[in-house]
ZADOFI-702462 format. One record per residue (C-alpha): residue number from 1; chain; x, y, z. Coordinates in steps of 0.1 Angstrom, whole numbers, plus 5000, padded with zeros to 4 digits. Example, Ala and Ser with C-alpha at 12.3 -4.5 7.8 and 13.67 -1.06 7.14 Angstrom:
ZADOFI-702462
num=1 chaine=A x=5123 y=4955 z=5078 $
num=2 chaine=A x=5137 y=4989 z=5071 $
END
This chain:
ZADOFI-702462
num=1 chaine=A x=6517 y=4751 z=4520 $
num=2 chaine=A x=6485 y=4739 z=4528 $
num=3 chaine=A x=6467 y=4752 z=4557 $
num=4 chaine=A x=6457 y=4741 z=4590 $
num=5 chaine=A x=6440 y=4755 z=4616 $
num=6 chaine=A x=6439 y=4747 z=4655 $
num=7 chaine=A x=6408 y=4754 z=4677 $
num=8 chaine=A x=6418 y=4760 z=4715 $
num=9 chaine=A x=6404 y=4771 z=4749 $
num=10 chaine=A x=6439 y=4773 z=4762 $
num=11 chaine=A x=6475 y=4785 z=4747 $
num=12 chaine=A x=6508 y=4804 z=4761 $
num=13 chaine=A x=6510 y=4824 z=4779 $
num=14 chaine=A x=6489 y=4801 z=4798 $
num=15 chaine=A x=6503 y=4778 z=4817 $
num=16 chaine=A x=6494 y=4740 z=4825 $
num=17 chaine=A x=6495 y=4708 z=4801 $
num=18 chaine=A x=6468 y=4717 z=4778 $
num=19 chaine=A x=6483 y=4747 z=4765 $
num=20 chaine=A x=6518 y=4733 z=4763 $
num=21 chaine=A x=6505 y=4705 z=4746 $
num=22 chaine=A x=6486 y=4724 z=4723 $
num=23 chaine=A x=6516 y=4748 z=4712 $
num=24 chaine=A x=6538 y=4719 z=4708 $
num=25 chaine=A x=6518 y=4703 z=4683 $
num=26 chaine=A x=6515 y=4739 z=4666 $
num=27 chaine=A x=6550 y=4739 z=4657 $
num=28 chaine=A x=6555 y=4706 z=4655 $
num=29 chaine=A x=6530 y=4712 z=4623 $
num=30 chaine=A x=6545 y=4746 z=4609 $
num=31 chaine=A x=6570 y=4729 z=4584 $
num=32 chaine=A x=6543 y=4711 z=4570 $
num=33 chaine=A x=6513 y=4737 z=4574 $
num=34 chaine=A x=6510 y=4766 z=4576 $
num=35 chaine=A x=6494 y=4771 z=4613 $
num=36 chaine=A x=6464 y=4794 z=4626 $
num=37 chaine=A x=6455 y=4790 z=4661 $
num=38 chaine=A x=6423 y=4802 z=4671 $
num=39 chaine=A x=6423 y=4809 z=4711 $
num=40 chaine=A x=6407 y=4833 z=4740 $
num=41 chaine=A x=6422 y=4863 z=4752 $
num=42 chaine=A x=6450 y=4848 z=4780 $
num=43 chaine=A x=6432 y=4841 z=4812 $
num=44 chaine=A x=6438 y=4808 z=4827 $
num=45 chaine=A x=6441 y=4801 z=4857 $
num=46 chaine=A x=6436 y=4829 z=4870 $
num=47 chaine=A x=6404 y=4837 z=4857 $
num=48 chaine=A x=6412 y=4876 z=4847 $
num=49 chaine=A x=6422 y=4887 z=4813 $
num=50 chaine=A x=6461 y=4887 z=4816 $
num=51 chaine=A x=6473 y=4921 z=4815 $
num=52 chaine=A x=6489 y=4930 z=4781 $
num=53 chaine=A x=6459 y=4919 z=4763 $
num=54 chaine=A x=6431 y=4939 z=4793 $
num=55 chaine=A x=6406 y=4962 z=4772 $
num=56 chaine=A x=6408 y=4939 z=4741 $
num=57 chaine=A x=6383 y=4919 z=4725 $
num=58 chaine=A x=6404 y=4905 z=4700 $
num=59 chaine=A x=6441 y=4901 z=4691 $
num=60 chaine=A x=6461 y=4887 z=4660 $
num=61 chaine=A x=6496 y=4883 z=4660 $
num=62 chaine=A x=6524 y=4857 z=4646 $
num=63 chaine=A x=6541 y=4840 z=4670 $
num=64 chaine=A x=6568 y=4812 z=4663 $
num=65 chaine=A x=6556 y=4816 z=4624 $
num=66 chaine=A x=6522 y=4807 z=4639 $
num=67 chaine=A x=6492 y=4828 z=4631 $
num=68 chaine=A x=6476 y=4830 z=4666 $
num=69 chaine=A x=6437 y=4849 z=4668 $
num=70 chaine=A x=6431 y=4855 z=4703 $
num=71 chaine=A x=6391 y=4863 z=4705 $
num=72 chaine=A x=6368 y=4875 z=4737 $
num=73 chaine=A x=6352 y=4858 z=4763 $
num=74 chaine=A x=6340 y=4865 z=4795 $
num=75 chaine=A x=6372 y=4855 z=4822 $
num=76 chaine=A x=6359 y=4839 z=4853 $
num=77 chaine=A x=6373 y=4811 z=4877 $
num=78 chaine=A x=6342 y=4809 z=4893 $
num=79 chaine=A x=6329 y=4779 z=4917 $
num=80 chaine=A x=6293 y=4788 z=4903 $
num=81 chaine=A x=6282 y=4764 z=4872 $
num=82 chaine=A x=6261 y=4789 z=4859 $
num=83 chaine=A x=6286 y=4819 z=4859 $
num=84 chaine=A x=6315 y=4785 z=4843 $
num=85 chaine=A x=6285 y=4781 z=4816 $
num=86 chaine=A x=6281 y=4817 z=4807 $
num=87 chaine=A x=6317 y=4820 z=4801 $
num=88 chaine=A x=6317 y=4785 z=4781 $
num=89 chaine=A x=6289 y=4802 z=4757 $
num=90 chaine=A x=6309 y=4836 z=4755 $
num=91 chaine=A x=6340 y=4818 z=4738 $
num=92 chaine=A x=6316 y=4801 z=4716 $
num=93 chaine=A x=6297 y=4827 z=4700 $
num=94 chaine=A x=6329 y=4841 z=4697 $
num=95 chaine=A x=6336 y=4816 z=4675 $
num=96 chaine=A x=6309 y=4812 z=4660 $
num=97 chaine=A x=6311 y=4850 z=4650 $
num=98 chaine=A x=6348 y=4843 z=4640 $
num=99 chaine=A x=6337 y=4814 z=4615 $
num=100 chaine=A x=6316 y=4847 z=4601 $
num=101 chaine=A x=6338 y=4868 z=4591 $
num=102 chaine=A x=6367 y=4844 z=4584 $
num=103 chaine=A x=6382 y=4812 z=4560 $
num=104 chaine=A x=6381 y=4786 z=4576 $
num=105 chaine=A x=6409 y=4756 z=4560 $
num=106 chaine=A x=6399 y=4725 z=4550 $
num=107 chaine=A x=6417 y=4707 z=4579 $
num=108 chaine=A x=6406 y=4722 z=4618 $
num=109 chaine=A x=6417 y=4703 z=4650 $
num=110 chaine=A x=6395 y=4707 z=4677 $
num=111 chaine=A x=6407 y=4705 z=4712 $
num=112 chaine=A x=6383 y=4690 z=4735 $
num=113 chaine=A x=6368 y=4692 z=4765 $
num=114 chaine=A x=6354 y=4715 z=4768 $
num=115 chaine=A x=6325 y=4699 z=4753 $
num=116 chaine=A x=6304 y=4730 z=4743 $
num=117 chaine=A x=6334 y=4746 z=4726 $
num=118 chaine=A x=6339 y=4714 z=4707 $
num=119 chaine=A x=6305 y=4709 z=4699 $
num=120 chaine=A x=6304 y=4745 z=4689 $
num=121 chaine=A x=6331 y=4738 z=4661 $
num=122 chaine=A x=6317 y=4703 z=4652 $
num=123 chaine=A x=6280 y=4720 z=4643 $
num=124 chaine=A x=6294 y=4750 z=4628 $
num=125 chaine=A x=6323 y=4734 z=4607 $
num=126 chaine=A x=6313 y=4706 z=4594 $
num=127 chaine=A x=6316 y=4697 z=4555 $
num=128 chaine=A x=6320 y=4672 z=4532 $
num=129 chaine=A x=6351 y=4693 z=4523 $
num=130 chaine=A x=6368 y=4698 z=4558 $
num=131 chaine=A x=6384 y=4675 z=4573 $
num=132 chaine=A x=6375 y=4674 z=4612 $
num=133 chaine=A x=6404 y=4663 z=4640 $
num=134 chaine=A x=6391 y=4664 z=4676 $
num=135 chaine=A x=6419 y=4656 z=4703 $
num=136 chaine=A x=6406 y=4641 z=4733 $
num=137 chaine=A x=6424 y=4648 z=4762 $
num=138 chaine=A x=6401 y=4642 z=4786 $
num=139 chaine=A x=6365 y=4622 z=4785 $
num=140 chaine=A x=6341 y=4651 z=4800 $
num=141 chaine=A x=6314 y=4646 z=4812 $
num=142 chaine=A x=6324 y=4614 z=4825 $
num=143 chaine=A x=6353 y=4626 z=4838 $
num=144 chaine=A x=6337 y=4649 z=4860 $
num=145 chaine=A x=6309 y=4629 z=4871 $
num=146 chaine=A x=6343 y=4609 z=4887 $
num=147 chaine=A x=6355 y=4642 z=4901 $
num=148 chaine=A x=6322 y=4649 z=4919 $
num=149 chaine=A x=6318 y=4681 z=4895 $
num=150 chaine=A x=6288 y=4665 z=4880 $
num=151 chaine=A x=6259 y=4645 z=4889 $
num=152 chaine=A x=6234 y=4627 z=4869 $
num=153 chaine=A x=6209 y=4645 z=4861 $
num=154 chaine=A x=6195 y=4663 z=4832 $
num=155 chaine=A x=6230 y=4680 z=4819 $
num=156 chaine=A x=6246 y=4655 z=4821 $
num=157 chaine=A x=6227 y=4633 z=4798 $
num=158 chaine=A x=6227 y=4670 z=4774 $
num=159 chaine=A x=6266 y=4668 z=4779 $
num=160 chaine=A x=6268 y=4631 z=4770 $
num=161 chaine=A x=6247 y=4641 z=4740 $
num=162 chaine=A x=6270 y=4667 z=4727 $
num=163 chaine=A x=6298 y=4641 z=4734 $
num=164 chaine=A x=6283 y=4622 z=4710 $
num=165 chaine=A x=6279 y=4640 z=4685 $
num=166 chaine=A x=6314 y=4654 z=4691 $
num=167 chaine=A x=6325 y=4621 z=4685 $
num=168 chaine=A x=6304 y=4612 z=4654 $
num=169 chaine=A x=6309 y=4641 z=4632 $
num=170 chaine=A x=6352 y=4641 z=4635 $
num=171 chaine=A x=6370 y=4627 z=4608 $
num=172 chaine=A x=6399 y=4617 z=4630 $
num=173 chaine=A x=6402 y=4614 z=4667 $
num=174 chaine=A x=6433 y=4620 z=4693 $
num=175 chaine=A x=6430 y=4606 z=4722 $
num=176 chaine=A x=6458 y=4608 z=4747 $
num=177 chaine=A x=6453 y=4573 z=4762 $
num=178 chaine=A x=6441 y=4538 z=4746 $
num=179 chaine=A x=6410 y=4541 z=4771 $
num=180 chaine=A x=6400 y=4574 z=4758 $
num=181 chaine=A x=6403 y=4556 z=4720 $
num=182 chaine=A x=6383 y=4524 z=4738 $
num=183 chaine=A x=6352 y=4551 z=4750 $
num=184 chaine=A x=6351 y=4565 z=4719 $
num=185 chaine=A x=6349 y=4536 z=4699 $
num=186 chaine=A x=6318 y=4523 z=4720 $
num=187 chaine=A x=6302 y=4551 z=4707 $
num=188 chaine=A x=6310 y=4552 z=4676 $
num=189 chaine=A x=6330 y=4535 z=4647 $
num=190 chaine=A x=6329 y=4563 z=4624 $
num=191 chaine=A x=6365 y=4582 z=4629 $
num=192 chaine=A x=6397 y=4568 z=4624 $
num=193 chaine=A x=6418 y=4570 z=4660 $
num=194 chaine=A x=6451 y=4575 z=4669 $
num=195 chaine=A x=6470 y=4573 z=4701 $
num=196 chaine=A x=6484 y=4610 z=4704 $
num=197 chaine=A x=6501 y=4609 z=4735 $
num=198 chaine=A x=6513 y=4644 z=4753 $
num=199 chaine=A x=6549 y=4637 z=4748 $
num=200 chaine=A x=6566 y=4673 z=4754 $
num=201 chaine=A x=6587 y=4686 z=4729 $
num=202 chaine=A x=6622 y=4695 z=4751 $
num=203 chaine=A x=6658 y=4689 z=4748 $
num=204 chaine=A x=6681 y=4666 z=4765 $
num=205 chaine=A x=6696 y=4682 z=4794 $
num=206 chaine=A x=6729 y=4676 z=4813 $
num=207 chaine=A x=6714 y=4661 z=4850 $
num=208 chaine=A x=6738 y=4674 z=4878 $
num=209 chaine=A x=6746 y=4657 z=4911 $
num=210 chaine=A x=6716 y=4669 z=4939 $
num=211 chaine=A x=6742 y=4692 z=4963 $
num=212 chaine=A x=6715 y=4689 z=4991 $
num=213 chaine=A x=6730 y=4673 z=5025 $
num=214 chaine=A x=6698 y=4672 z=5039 $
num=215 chaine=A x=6689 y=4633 z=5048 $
num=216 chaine=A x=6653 y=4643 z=5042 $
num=217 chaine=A x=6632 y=4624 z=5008 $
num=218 chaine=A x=6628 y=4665 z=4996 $
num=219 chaine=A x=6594 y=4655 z=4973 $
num=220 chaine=A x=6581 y=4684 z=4950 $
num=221 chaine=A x=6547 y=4686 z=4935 $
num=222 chaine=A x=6546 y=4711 z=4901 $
num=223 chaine=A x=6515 y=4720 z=4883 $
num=224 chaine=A x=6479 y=4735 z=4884 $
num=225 chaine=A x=6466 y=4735 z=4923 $
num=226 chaine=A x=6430 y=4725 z=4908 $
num=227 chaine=A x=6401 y=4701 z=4922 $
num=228 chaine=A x=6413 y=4671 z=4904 $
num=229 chaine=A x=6450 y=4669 z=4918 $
num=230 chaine=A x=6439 y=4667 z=4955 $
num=231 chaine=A x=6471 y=4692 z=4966 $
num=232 chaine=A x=6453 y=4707 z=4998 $
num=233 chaine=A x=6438 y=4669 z=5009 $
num=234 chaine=A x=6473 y=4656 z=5000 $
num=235 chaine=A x=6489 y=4682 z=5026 $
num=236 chaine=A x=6462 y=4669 z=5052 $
num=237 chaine=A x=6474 y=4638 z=5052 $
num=238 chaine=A x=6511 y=4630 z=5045 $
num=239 chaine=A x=6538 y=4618 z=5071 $
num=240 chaine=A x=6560 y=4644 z=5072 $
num=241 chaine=A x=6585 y=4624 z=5096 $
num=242 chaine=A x=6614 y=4619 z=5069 $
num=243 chaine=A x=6603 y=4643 z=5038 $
num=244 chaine=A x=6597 y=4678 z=5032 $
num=245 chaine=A x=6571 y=4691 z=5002 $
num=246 chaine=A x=6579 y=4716 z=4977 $
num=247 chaine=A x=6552 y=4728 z=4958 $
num=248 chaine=A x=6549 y=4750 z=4927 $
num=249 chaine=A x=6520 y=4763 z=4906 $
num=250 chaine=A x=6485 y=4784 z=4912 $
num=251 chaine=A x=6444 y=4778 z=4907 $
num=252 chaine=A x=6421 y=4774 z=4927 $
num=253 chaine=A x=6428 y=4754 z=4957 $
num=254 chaine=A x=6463 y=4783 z=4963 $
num=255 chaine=A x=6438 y=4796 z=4990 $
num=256 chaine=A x=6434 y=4770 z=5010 $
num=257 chaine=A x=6468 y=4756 z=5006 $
num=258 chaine=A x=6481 y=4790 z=5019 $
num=259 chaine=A x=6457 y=4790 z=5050 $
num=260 chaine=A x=6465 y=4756 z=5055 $
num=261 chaine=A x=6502 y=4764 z=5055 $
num=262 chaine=A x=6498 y=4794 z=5079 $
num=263 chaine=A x=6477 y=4769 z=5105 $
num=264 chaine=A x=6507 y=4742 z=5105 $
num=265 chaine=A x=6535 y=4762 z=5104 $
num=266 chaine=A x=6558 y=4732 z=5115 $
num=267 chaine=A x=6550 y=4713 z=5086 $
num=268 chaine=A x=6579 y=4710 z=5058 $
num=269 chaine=A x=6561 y=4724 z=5032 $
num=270 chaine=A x=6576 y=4751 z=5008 $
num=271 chaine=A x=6552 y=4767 z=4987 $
num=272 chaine=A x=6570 y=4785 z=4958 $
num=273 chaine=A x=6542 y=4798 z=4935 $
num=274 chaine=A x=6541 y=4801 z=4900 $
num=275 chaine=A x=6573 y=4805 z=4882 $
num=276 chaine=A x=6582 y=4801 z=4841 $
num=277 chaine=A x=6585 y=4769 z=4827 $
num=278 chaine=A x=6621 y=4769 z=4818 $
num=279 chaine=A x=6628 y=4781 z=4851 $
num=280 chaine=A x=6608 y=4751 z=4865 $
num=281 chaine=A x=6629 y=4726 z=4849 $
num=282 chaine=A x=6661 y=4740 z=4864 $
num=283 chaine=A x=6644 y=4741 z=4900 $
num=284 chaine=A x=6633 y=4700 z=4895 $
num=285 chaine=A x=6665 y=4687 z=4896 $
num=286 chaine=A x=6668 y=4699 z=4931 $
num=287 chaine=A x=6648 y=4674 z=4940 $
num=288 chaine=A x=6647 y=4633 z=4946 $
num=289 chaine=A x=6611 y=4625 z=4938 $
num=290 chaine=A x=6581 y=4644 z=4918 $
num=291 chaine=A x=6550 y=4635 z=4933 $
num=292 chaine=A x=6518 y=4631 z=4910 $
num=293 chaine=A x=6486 y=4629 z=4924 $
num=294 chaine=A x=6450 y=4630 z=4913 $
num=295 chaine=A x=6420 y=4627 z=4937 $
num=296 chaine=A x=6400 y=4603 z=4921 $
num=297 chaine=A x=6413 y=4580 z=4898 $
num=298 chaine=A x=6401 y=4595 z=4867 $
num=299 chaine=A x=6389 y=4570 z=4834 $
num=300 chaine=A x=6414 y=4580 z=4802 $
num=301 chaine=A x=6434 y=4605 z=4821 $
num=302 chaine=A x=6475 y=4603 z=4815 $
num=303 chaine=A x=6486 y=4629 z=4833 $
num=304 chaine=A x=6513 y=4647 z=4811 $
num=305 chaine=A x=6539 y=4654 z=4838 $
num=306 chaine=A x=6548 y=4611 z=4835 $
num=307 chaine=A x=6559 y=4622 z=4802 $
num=308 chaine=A x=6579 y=4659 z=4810 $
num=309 chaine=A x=6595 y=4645 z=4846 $
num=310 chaine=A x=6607 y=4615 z=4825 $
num=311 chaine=A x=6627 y=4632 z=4799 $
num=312 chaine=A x=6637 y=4656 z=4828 $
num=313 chaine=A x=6654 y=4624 z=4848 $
num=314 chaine=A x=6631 y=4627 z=4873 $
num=315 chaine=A x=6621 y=4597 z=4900 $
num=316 chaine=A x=6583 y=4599 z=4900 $
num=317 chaine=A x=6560 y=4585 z=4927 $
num=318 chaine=A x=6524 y=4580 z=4912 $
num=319 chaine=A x=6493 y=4588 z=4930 $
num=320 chaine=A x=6463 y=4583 z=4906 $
num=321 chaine=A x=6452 y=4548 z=4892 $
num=322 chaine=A x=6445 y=4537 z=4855 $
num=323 chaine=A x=6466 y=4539 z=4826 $
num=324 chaine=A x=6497 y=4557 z=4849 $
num=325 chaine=A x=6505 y=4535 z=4869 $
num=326 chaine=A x=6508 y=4510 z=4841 $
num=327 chaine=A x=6532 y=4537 z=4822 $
num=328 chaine=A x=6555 y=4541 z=4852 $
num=329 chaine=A x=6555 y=4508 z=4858 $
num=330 chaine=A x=6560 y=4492 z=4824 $
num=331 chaine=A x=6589 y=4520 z=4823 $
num=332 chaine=A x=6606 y=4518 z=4855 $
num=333 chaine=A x=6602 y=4553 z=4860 $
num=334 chaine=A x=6594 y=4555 z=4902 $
num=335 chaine=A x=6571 y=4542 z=4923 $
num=336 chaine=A x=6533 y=4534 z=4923 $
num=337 chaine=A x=6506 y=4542 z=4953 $
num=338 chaine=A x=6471 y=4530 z=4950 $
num=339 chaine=A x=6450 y=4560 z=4941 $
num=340 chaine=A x=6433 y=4576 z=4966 $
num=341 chaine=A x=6448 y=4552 z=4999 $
num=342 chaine=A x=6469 y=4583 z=5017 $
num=343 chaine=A x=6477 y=4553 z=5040 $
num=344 chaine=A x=6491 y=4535 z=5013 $
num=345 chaine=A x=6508 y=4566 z=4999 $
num=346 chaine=A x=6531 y=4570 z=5034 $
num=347 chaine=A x=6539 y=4536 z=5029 $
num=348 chaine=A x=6553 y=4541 z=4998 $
num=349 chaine=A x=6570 y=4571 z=5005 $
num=350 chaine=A x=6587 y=4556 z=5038 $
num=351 chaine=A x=6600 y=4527 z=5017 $
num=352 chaine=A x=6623 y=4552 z=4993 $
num=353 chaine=A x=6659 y=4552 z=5001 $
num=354 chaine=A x=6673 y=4586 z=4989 $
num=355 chaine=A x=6700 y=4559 z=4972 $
num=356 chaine=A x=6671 y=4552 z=4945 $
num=357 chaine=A x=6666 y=4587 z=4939 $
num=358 chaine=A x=6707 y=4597 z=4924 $
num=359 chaine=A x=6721 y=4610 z=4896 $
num=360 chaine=A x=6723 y=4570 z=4879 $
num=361 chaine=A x=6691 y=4567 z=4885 $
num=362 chaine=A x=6679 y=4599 z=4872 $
num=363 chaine=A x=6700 y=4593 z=4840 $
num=364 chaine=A x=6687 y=4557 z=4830 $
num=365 chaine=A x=6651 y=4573 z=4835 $
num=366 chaine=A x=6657 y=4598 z=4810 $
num=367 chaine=A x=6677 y=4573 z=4786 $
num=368 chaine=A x=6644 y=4549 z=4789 $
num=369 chaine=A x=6623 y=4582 z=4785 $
num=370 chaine=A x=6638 y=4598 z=4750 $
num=371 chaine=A x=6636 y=4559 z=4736 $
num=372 chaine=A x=6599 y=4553 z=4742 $
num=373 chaine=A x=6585 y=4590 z=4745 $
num=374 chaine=A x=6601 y=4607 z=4713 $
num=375 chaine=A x=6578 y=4631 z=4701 $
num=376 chaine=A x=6588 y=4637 z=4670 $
num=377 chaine=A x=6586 y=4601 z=4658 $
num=378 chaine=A x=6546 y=4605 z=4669 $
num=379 chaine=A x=6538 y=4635 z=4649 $
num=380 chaine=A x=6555 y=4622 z=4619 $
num=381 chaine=A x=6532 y=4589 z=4620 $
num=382 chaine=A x=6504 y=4617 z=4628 $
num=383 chaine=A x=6514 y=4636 z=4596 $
num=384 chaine=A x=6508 y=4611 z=4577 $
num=385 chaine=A x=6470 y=4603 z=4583 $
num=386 chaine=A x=6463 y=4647 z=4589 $
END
């Protein structure tokens, strides 16, 4: 079989969207490829080299039939930009060393952002031969300029630079929503595009009756506990009269979140930490309505839990603007607050009847969600333009 290899900053045993994303397209591909992933040593989110790979600076190994190259880089979770930068560069003169001393295939997808691990790949790899596939799930450094990350200044125009020339020098282009494809064509008309949205790869389960008596909307919140989702100003400001909040995951706001617990200990908020995936799934249907939230709405961003909760049967109230809203909407899959209105959000919330939130319910959501998010229909249209 022909081979294929996939450039990544993040792949199991990580956690979080990108790197589930990333490892279901990996095997998605192996019957038709054969699959080298090209990744750090594991260290997101917490920022410290995961413990069965500690004293390493590189690791190769097949897992799932997938060739996976783990390679150093200097693990930090740090607030400063310049000490974020340094460990940015370390992964990509790591790969540029690893381009070196290895073959490289004729087809490479790219995972981007981050932009200077993309660009890395795009400079070093490029050929009339090779065939170039970026996927865009995110459009930095806009994206952060939104967040507050960023400001316009100097880097930023060197960031929109290296977008740029991300952009120009792919082949083919992923991008998980039709505004990401929109941006890119602005820039450029070069690539072909393709809508590549993060459908997860999962079975369909058997949903079970919700054996909770409590009259209580019980809301959970599942995922990374980073800047963009907002969890800790979320906390600050929901009526807790009629709900309680569960909430599972780690990053960087846990901190906070935890001091903010211990200094309103008559809130109704559970805070269960970080727990397996598969384990996660099981806990969800515990629960009537998965909150997602983002603090700003965010240009091109789909947050990948729509996709996961739906299959799951999950109700989902929506808390982040653009493309979402129209997904849950057009889908009937919960309910939709105007991004960033906390005032609007309780609104919302005090409107759900726990009646909307049952086992029917749950099941015509996932119905809808295996007919119009069937991930293996959209990798076979992929396969045929790879």
């Amino acid at each position: 079989m022909e081979n294929l290899m996939i450039i990544t900053s993040y792949f199991p045993p990580e956690i979080g969207a990108a790197s589930n994303r990333i490892f279901h397209l990996a095997n998605g591909l192996k019957s038709n490829y054969d699959v080298h992933v090209v990744t750090p040593l594991p260290n997101y989110p917490t920022g410290k080299i995961f413990n069965a790979y500690k004293g390493k600076l590189k690791s190769r190994s097949v897992e799932n039939d997938i060739i996976v190259s783990r390679i150093w880089l200097y693990a930090s979770k740090s607030k400063n930009k310049f000490v974020r930068l340094f460990a940015m560069l370390s992964y990509s003169i790591s790969l540029v060393w690893f381009f070196i001393w290895n073959k490289i295939p004729n087809k490479v997808i790219v995972q981007s952002p981050p932009l200077l691990v993309a660009f890395t790949c795009m400079f070093f790899l490029k050929s009339k031969r090779r065939k170039l596939i970026l996927n865009v799930s995110d459009l930095w450094p806009s994206a952060g300029y939104e967040l507050g990350a960023l400001r316009k200044n100097f880097s930023y125009k060197l960031l929109k630079k290296l977008e740029a020339f991300n952009y120009k020098n792919a082949n083919l282009i992923l991008g998980q929503s039709n505004e990401i494809l929109t941006h890119v064509n602005n820039i450029t008309k070069k690539p072909e595009l393709f809508l590549y949205r993060n459908y997860p790869n999962i079975n369909l389960t058997e949903l079970i009756e919700n054996s909770s008596k409590s009259q209580k909307l019980k809301i959970v919140y599942a995922g990374l506990l980073g800047v963009a989702q907002g969890i800790l100003r979320l906390c600050q400001n929901l009526d807790y009269d009629t709900i309680e909040l569960h909430i599972y995951g780690s990053g960087a706001e846990e901190e906070g979140l935890i001091k903010f617990m211990e200094l309103n200990k008559t809130f109704p908020i559970i805070f269960h930490g970080r727990v397996d995936r598969n384990v996660l799934h099981k806990e969800l249907q515990k629960y009537d309505v998965a909150i997602i939230p983002l603090l700003n709405r965010i240009y091109g961003s789909v947050p990948s839990k729509i996709f996961e909760y739906a299959k799951l049967g999950l109700p989902m109230l929506y808390f982040g603007g653009g493309e979402g809203e129209t997904i849950i909407n057009n889908n009937q899959l919960g309910w939709v607050a105007e991004a960033g209105n906390h005032d609007h959000l309780n609104t919302i919330i005090n409107s759900i009847d726990k009646a909307d939130t049952g086992l029917q319910i749950k099941k015509e959501i996932q119905e809808r969600a295996f007919r119009s998010f069937d991930f293996d229909l959209q990798l076979d249209n992929l396969k045929k333009i790879l």
